[in-house]
C-alpha positions as CSV (number, residue, x, y, z in Angstrom):
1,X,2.8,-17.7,-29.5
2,X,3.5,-21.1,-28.0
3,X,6.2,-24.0,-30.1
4,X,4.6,-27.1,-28.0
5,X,1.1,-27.9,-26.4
6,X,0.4,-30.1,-23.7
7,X,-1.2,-33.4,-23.3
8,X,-5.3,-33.5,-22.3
9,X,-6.6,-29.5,-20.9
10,X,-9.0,-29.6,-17.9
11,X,-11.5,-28.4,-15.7
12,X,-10.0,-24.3,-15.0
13,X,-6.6,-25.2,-16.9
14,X,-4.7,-22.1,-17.0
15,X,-3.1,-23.3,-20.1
16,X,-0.8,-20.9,-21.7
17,X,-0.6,-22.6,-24.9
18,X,-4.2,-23.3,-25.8
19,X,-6.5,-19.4,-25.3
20,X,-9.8,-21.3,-25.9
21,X,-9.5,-22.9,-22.7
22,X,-11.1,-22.3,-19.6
23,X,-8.1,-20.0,-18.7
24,X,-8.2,-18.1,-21.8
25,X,-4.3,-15.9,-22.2
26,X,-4.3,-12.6,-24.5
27,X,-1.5,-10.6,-24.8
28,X,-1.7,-7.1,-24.8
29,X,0.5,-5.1,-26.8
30,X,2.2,-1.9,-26.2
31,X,3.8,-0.3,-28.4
32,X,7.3,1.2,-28.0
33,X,8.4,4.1,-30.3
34,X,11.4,4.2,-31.9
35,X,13.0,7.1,-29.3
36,X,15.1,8.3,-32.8
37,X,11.8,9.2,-33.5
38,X,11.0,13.0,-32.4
39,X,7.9,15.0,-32.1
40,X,9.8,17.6,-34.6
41,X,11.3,14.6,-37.1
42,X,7.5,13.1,-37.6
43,X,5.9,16.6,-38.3
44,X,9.1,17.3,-40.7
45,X,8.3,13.8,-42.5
46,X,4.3,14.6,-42.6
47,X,5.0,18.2,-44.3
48,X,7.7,16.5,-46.7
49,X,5.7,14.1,-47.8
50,X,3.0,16.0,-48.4
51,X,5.2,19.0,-50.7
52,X,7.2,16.1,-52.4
53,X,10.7,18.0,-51.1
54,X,13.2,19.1,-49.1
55,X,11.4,21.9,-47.4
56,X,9.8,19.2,-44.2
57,X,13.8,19.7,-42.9
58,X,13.3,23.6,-43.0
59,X,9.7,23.2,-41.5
60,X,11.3,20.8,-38.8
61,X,14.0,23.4,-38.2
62,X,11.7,26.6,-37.1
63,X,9.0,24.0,-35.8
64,X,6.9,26.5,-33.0
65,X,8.6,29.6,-34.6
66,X,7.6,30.3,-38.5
67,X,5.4,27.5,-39.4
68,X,1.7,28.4,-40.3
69,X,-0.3,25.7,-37.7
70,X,-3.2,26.1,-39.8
71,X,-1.4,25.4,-43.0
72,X,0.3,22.0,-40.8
73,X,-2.9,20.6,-39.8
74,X,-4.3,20.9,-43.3
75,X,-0.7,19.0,-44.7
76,X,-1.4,16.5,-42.1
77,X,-5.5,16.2,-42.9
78,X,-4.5,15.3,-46.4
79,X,-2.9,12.1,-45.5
80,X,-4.4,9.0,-44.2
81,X,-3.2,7.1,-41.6
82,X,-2.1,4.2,-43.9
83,X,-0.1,6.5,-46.3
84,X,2.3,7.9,-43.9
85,X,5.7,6.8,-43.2
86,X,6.2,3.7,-40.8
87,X,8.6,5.6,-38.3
88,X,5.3,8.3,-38.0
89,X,2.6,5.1,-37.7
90,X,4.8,3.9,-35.1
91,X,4.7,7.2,-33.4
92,X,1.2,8.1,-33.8
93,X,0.3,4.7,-32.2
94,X,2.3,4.8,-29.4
95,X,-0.4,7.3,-27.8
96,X,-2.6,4.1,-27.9
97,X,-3.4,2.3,-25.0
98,X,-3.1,-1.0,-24.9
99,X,-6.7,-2.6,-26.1
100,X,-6.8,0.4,-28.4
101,X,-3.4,-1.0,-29.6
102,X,-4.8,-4.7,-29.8
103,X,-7.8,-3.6,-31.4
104,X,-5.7,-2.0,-34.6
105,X,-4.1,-5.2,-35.2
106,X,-7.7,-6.2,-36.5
107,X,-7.6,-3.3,-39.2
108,X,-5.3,-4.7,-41.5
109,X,-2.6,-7.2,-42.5
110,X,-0.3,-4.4,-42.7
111,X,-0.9,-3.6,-39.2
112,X,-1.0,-6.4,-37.3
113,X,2.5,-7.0,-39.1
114,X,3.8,-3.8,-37.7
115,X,2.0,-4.2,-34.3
116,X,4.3,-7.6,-33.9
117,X,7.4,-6.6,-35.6
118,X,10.5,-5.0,-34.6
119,X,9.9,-2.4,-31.8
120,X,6.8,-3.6,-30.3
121,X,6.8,-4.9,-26.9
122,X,4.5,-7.4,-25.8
123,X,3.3,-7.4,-22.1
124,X,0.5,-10.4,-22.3
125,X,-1.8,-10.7,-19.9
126,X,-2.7,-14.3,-18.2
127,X,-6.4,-14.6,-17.7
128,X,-8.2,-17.2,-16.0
129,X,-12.0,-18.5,-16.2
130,X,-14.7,-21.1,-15.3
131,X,-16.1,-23.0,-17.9
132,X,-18.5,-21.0,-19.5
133,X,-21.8,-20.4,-16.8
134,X,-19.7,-23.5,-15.0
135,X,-18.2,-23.5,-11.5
136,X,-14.6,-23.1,-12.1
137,X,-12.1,-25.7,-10.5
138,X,-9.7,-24.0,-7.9
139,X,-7.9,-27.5,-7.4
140,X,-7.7,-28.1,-10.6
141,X,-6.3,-24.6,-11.2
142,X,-3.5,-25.2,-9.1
143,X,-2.6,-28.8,-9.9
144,X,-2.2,-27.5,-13.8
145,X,-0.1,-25.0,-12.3
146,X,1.9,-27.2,-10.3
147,X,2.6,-29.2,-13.6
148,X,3.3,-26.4,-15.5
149,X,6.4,-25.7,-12.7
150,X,7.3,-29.1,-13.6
151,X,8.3,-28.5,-16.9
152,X,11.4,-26.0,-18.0
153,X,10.1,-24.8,-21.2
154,X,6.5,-24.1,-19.8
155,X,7.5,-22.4,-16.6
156,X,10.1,-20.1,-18.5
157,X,6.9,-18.8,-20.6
158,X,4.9,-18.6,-17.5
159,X,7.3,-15.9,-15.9
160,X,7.3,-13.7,-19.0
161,X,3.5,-12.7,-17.9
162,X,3.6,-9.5,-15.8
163,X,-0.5,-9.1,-15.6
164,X,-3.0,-11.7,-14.3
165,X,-6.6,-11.2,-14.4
166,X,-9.6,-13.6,-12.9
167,X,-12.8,-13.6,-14.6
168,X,-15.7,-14.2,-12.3
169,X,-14.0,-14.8,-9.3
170,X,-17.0,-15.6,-6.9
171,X,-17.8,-18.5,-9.9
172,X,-14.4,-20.9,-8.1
173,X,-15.2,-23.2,-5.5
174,X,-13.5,-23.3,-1.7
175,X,-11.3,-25.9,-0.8
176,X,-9.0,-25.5,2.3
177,X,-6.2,-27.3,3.9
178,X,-5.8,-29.2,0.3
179,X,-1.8,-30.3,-0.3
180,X,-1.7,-28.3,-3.6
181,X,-1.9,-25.2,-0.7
182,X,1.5,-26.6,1.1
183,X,2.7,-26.8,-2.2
184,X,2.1,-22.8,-2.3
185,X,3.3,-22.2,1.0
186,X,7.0,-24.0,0.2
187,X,7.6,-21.8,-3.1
188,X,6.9,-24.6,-5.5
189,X,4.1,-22.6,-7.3
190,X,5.2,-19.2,-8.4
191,X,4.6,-16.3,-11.2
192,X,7.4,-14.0,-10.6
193,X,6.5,-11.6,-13.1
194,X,3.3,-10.7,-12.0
195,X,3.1,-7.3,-11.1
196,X,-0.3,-6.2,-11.8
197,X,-3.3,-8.6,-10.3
198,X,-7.2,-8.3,-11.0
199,X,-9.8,-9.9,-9.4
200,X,-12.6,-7.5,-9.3
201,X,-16.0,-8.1,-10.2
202,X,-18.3,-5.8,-11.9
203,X,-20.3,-3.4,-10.1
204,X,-23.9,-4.1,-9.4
205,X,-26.9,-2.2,-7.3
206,X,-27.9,-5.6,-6.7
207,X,-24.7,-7.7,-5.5
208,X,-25.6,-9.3,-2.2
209,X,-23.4,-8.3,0.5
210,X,-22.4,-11.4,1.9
211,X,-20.8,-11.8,5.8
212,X,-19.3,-15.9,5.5
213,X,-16.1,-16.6,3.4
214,X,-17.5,-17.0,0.4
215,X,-15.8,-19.5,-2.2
216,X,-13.7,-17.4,-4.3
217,X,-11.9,-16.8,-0.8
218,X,-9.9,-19.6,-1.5
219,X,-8.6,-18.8,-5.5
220,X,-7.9,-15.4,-4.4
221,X,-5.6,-16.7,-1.1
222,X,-4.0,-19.2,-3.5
223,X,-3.3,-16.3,-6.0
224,X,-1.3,-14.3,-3.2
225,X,1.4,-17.0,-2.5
226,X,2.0,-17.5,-6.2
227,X,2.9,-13.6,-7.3
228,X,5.3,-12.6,-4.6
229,X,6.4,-9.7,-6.9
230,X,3.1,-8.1,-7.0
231,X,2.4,-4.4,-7.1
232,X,-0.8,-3.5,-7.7
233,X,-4.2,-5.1,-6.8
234,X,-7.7,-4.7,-7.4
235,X,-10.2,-6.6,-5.5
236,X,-13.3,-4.2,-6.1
237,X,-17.1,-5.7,-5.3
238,X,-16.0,-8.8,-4.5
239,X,-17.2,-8.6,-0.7
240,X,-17.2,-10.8,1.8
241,X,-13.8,-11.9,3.1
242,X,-12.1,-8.8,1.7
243,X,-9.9,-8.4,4.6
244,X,-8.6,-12.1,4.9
245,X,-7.6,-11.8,1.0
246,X,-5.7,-8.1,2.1
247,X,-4.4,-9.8,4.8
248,X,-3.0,-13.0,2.8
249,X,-1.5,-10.6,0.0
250,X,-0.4,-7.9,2.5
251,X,2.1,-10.5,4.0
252,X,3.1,-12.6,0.8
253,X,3.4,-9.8,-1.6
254,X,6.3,-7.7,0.1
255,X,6.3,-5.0,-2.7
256,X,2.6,-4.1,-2.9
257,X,2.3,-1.0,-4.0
258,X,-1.3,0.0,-4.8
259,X,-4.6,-1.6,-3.3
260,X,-7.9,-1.0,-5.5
261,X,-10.5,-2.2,-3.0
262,X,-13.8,-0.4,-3.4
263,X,-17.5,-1.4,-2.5
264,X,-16.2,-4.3,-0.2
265,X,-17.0,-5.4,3.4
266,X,-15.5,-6.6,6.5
267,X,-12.0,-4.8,7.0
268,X,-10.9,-3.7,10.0
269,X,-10.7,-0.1,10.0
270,X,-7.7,-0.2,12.1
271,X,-5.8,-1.3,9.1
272,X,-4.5,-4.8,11.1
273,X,-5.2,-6.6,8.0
274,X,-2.6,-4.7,5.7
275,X,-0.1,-4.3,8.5
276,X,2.7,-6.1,6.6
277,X,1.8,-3.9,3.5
278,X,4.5,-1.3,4.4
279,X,5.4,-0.4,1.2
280,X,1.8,0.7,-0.3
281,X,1.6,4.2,-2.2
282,X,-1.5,4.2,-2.6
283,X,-4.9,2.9,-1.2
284,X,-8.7,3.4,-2.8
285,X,-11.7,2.3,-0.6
286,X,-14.2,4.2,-1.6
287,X,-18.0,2.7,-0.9
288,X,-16.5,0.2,1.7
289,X,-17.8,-1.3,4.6
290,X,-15.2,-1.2,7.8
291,X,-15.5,-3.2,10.6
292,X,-14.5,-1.8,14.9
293,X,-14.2,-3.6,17.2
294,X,-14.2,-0.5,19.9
295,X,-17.0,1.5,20.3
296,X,-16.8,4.7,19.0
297,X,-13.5,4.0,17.8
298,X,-12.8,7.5,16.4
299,X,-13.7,9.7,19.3
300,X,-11.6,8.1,21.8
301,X,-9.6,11.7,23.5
302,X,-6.0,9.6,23.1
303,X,-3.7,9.0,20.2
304,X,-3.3,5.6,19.6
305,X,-6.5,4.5,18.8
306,X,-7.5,6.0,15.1
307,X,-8.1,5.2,11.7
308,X,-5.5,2.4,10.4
309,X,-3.5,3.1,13.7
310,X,-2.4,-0.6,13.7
311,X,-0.8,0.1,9.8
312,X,1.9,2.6,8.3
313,X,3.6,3.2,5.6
314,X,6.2,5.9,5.2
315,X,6.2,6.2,1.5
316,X,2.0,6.5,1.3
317,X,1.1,9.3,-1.1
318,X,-3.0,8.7,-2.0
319,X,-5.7,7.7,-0.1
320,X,-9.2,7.8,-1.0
321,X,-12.6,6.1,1.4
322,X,-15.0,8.4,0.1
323,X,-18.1,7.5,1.6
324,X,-16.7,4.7,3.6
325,X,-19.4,3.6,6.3
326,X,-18.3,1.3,9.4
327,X,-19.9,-0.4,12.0
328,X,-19.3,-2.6,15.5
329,X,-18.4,-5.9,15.4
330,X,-21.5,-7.8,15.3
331,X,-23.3,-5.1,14.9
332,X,-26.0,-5.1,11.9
333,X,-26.4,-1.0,11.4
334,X,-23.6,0.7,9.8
335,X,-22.7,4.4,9.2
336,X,-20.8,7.3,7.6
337,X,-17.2,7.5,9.3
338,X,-17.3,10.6,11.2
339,X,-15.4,13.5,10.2
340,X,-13.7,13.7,13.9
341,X,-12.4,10.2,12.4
342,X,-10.8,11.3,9.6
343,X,-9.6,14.4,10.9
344,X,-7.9,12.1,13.7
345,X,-6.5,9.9,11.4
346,X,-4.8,13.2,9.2
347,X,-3.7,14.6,12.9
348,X,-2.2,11.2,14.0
349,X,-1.6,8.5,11.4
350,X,-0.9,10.4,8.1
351,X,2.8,9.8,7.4
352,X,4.8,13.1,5.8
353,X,4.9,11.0,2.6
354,X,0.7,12.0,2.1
355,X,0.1,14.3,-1.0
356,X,-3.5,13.1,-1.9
357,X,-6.6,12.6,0.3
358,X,-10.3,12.0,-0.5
359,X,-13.0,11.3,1.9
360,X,-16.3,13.2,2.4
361,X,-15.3,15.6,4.7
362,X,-16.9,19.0,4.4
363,X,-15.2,21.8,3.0
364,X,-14.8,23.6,6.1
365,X,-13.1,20.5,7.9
366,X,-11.5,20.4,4.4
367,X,-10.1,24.0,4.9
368,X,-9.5,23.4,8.5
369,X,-6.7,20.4,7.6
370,X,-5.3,22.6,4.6
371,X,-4.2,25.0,6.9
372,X,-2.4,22.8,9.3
373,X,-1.0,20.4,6.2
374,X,-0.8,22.2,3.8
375,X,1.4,19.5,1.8
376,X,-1.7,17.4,1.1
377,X,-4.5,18.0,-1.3
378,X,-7.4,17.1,-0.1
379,X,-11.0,16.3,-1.9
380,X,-14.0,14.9,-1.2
């Protein structure tokens, strides 16, 4: 995928000419069918090619109206996948999604050829790993990055990427104040293309929850200065220092759209962290752990104090914190956030924009709401 390859890869190189390094780069492809390419024009080429005639253009014609369906799906049963037409391959495949896509490359030499010919559109996805069971280098990350800027032809591939994914995140070591940071800071480190960033870590029973920053703080912070474009987030089970990692991408990704943060710890509930995130459509916090610093925060008798009163966003359409617990700054016990919360929080904070809401509110309370907004679904 790459003409050139550069001198000596190291610890965490996010190289995106050599995959087997420790930032290994696949590319996902999706494919695009040909839009002369009709629902009615495949199922006429299927039943010509099956009758050997003209009589696909009369089928085509009265598709929905005289055709025998039962008599179709036998036509189409008789042919396998390989035998039919290119222009219907095309169009069968582009139900695919995108590892199903990547995966059919591996069938055959005839589809791989087809899957990176004419028509196929490759959104590739920049990955980036430790060393096998090895601490990965977040300083050496970004110094290879801040070489890669340096060079024309390297950084013009590097802004052709539009997803980035991190592979055991918690596995990078913290640095802070390091100049490769300022570097960040001053725009000389960037990925405009990025628009879709994951960082989560599987889900375990088992995953400590952990209260210090914990290393992969630092990657993650790093991360948020060099994809100003981004739009969609996930940060799931990664804990910690969830809401100093909202915060940093909250103020240097402008355009943030969607934040995928479930099973995490320590965020504000009065949304202060994602306070420059004004342009988010959707939120999912389900299984997370908020933090007040007010005593019962959510039955205070005035309006300003509620739920993510300290964030807004007029174009918001989804939220979801099913079974969201909180607790008191410094506290140690946490619990459920009480329905008078969220019933506050749809009375006072929810903009107009709001279609979709999930949270375990009981069906009466549920009923209750529906009534008064009856513009918003809501679910628990």
């Amino acid at each position: 995928m790459w003409s050139s390859t550069p001198p000596g890869i190291s610890d965490s190189r996010p190289s995106p000419l050599l995959p087997s390094t420790v930032c290994s780069i696949e590319s996902s492809k999706v494919m695009k069918a040909s839009e002369s390419v009709s629902a009615t024009t495949a199922v006429t080429t299927i039943v010509a090619g099956v009758t050997g005639t003209n009589a696909g253009t009369n089928v085509g014609a009265n598709i929905g109206a005289n055709v025998d369906k039962k008599s179709l799906l036998h036509a189409v049963l008789l042919l396998t996948f390989m035998s039919l037409p290119i222009s219907v391959r095309i169009y069968i495949l582009d139900f695919l999604d995108p590892e199903s896509l990547r995966e059919s490359t591996l069938v055959s030499k005839q589809l791989y050829l087809e899957c990176n010919g004419p028509g196929i559109e490759v959104i590739p996805v920049f990955r980036i790993s430790p060393i096998a069971m090895c601490v990965g280098s977040t300083q050496n990350f970004l110094q290879n990055m801040s070489d890669y800027q340096q060079d024309d032809e390297t950084n013009r591939k590097l802004q052709r990427y539009c997803h980035m994914e991190v592979i055991d995140i918690n596995k990078f070591n913290y640095i802070i104040g390091h100049a490769l940071l300022q570097k960040i800071r001053k725009n000389d480190i960037r990925m405009n293309g990025i628009v879709l960033l994951n960082i989560s870590l599987p889900y375990s029973s088992l995953q400590p929850r952990l209260c210090e920053l914990p290393p992969s703080c630092s990657l993650a912070i790093a991360l948020s200065g060099i994809v100003p474009n981004l739009r969609e987030l996930n940060l799931s089970n990664t804990c910690g220092s969830s809401g100093t990692v909202l915060q940093s991408f909250s103020e240097n990704c402008p355009w943030l759209e969607k934040i995928t943060c479930n099973n995490n710890d320590n965020i504000y509930a009065d949304g202060s962290e994602i306070q420059s995130a004004t342009n988010l459509k959707e939120i999912i916090m389900d299984d997370c752990k908020f933090v007040s610093y007010l005593k019962n925060p959510i039955i205070i008798n005035n309006t300003t104090a509620f739920l993510f009163h300290c964030w807004s966003s007029k174009v918001l359409e989804r939220v979801s914190i099913l079974n969201a617990r909180y607790r008191i700054s410094g506290g140690n016990s946490d619990e459920l956030i009480l329905q008078n919360a969220i019933i506050k929080y749809i009375r006072n904070g929810a903009p107009p924009s709001l279609r979709w809401f999930r949270s375990e509110l009981s069906q009466k309370n549920m009923d209750m709401l529906q009534s008064e907004q009856p513009r918003i679904l809501f679910l628990n």
